[in-house]
TIGU-920104 format. One line per 10 residues: number of its first residue (from 1); their letters; for each residue x, y, z of C-alpha. Coordinates in Angstrom, 1 decimal. Layout:
N
NUM	A	X/Y/Z | ...
This chain:
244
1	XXXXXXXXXX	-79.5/-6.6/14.7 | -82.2/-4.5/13.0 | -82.4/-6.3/9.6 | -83.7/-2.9/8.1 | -80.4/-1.7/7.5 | -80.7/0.5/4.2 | -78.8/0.7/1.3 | -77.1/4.0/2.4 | -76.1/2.6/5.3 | -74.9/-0.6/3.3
11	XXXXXXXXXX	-72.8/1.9/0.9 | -71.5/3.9/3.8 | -70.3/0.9/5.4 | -68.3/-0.6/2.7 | -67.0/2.7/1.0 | -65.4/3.3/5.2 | -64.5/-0.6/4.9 | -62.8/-0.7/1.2 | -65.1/-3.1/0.0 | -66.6/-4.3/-3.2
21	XXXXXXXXXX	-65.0/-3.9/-6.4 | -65.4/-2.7/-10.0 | -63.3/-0.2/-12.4 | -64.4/2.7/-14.2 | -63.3/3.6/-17.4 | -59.2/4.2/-18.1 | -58.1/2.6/-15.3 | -54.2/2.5/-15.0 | -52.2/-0.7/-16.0 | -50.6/-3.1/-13.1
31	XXXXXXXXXX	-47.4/-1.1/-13.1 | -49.7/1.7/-11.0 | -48.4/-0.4/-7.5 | -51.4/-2.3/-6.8 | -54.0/0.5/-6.6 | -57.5/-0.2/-8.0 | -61.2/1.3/-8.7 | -63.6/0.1/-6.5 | -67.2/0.7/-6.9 | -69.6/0.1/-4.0
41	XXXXXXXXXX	-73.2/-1.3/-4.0 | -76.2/0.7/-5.2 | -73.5/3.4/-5.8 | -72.7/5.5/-9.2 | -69.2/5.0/-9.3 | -67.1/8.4/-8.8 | -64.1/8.8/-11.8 | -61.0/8.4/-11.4 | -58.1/9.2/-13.8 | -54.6/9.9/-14.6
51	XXXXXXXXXX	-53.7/13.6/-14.7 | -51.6/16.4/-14.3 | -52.7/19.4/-11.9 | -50.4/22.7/-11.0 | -47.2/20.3/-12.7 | -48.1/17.6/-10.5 | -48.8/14.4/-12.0 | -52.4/13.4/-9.7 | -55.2/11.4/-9.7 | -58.1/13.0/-10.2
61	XXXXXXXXXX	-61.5/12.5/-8.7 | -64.7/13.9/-10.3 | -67.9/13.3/-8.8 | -71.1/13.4/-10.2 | -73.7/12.3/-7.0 | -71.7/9.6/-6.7 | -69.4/7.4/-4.8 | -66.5/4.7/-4.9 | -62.9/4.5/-4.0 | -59.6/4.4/-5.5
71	XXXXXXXXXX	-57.7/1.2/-2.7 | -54.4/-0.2/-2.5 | -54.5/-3.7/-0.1 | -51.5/-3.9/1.5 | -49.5/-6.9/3.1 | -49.5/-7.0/6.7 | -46.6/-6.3/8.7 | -45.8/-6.9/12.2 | -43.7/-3.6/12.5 | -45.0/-0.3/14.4
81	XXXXXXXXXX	-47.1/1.4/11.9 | -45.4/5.0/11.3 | -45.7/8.1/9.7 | -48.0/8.9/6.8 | -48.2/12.2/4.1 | -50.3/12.6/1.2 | -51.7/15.7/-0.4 | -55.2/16.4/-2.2 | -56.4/20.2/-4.6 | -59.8/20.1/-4.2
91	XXXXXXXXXX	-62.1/22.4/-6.8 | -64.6/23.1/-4.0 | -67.1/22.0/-1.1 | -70.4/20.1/-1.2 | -73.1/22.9/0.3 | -74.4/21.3/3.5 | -72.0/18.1/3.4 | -70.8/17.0/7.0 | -68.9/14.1/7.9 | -70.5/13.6/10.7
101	XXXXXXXXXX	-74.4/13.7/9.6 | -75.3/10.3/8.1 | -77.8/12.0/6.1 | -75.1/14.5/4.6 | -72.0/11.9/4.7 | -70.2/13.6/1.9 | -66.3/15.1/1.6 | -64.4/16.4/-1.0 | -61.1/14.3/-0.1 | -60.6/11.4/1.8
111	XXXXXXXXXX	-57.5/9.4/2.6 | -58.0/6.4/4.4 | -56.4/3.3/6.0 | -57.8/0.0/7.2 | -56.3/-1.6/10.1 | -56.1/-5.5/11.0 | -57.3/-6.9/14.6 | -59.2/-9.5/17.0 | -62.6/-9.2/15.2 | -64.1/-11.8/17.6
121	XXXXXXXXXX	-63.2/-9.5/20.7 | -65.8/-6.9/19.0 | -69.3/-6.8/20.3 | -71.5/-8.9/18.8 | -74.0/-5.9/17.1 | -71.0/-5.0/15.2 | -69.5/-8.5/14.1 | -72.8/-9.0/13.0 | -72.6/-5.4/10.6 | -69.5/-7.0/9.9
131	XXXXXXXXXX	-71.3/-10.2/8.6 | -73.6/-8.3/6.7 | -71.1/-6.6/5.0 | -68.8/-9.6/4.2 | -72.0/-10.9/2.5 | -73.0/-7.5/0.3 | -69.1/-7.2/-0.8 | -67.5/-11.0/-0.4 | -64.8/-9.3/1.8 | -64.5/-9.5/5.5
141	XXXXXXXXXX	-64.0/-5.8/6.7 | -61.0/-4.1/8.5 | -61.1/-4.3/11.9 | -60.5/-0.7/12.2 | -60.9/2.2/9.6 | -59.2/5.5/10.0 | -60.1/9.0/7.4 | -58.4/11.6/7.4 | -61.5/14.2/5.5 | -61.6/17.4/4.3
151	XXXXXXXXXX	-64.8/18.6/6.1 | -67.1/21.9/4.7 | -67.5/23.5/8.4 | -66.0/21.4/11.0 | -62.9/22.2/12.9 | -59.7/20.9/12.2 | -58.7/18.3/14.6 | -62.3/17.0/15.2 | -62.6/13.2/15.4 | -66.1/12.0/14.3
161	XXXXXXXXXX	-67.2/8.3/15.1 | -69.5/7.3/12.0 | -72.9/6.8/13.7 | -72.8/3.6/11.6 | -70.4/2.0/12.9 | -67.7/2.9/15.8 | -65.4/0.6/14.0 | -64.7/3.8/11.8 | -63.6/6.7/12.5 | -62.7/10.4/11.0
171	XXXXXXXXXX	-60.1/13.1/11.5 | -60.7/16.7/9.9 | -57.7/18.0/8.9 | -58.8/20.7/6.3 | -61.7/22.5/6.6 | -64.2/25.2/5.0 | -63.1/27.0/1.5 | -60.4/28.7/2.5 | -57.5/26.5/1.4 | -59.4/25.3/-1.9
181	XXXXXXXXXX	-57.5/25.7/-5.3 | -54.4/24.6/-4.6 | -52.1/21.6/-3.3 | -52.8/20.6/0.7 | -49.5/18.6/1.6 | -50.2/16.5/4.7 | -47.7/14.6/7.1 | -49.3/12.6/10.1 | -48.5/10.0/12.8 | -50.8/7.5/11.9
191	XXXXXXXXXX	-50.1/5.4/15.3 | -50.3/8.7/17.3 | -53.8/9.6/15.1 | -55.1/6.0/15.4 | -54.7/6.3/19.4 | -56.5/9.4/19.6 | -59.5/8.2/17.5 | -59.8/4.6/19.0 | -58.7/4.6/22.0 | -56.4/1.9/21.1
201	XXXXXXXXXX	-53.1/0.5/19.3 | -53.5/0.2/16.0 | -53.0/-3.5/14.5 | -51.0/-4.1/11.4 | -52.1/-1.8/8.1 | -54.3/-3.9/5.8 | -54.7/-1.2/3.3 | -55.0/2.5/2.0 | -57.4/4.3/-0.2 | -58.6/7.8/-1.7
211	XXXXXXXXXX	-62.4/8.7/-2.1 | -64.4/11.2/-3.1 | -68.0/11.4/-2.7 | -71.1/13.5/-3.4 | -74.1/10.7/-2.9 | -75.8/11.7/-0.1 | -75.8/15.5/-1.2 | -77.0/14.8/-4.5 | -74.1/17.3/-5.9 | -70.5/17.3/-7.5
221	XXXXXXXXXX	-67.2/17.4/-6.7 | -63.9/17.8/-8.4 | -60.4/16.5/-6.1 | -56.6/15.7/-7.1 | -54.8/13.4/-5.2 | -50.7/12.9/-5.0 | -48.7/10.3/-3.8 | -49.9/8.6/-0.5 | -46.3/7.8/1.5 | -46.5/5.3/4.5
231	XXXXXXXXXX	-43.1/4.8/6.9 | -41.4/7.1/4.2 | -42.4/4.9/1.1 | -44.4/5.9/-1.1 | -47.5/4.0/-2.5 | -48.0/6.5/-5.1 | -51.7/6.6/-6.0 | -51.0/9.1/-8.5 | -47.4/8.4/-9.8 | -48.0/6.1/-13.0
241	XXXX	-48.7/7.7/-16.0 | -52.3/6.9/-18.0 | -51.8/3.9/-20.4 | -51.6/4.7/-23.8
């Protein structure tokens, strides 16, 4: 493996992985169902706090060239995984942010999940990304990682294999301006979504996370994110009031 791999690439890596960890400021007491701040490496951490939008108590996301995650591990079960919903109000888009540019790697909302599986049956280039990772963060990374992003221009429905690493992967479900300023209520079949993408079963859930991320752009962004309900129960990532 090409020992040159750069920082971005690094951050990229762990923020599609859930890795690393540190909390920004008013973070929410335990009662908030396991969800924490996690900052990633060489990264200004992106904000996250407890909020109201539109009469919906949210978490919001503001982004100032910056990027971390907001995670939730979860414990492992050996049942089918099922259907998902979340929602996200997003203030804008990044100008010139895609997905699928490594260069312009940015999105306005992200929900994501991180699957378990047979890391040894991966090819050895990857395990060794893998290693590299475990070693920046201290955590060994999901076998599989699945986004669903709110893209600036590409179509809804198009599934984008980070050039980083084919071990994650990205959905588009909202896209372009015209559904900005106002709540985006999503319900997916993660198995069905996780098929599509990989190719593959998923394995059990390892864990779930929101992100919002301006980095690579150099610009801002401004997201509120409800609930996030797997198998019909919730993990509510915005559902605890801020402490007092």
């Amino acid at each position: 493996m090409n020992t040159a791999l750069n920082t971005r690439c690094l951050a990229t890596l762990a923020a599609a992985l859930l890795t690393a960890c540190a909390a920004p400021s008013k973070a929410p007491p335990p009662a908030a169902d396991g969800w924490q701040p996690l900052a990633l490496p060489g990264k200004k951490p992106t904000r996250y706090q407890w909020t109201e939008k539109d009469g919906r108590l949210a978490l919001e996301a503001s982004s100032e060239r910056s990027a971390s995650i907001w995670r939730k591990r979860m414990e492992p079960s050996p049942g089918s995984v099922g259907e998902v919903s979340f929602s996200w109000w997003a203030q804008g888009l990044i100008p010139n942010a895609s997905v699928a540019d490594v260069d312009r790697e940015d999105a306005v909302a992200r929900v994501i999940f991180g699957f378990g599986g047979d890391i040894d049956s991966l090819p050895m280039r990857t395990r060794m990304k893998f290693e590299l990772a475990q070693a920046l963060t201290g955590e060994v990374p999901p076998y599989a990682t699945l986004m669903y992003v709110w893209d600036s221009k590409l179509p809804v429905g198009t599934v984008v294999v980070n050039p980083r690493s084919d071990r994650i992967r990205k959905i588009v479900i909202d896209s372009g301006p015209a559904e900005l300023r106002r709540w985006r209520d999503h319900k997916r079949d993660l198995a069905s979504d996780f098929r599509r993408a990989f190719g593959e079963a998923p394995g059990p859930l390892l864990s779930m996370a929101v992100m919002t991320d301006s980095d690579n752009s150099r610009a801002s962004a401004r997201t509120w994110y409800g609930p996030v309900s797997v198998g019909g129960a919730a993990a509510a990532a915005a559902a605890v009031p801020p402490a007092p």
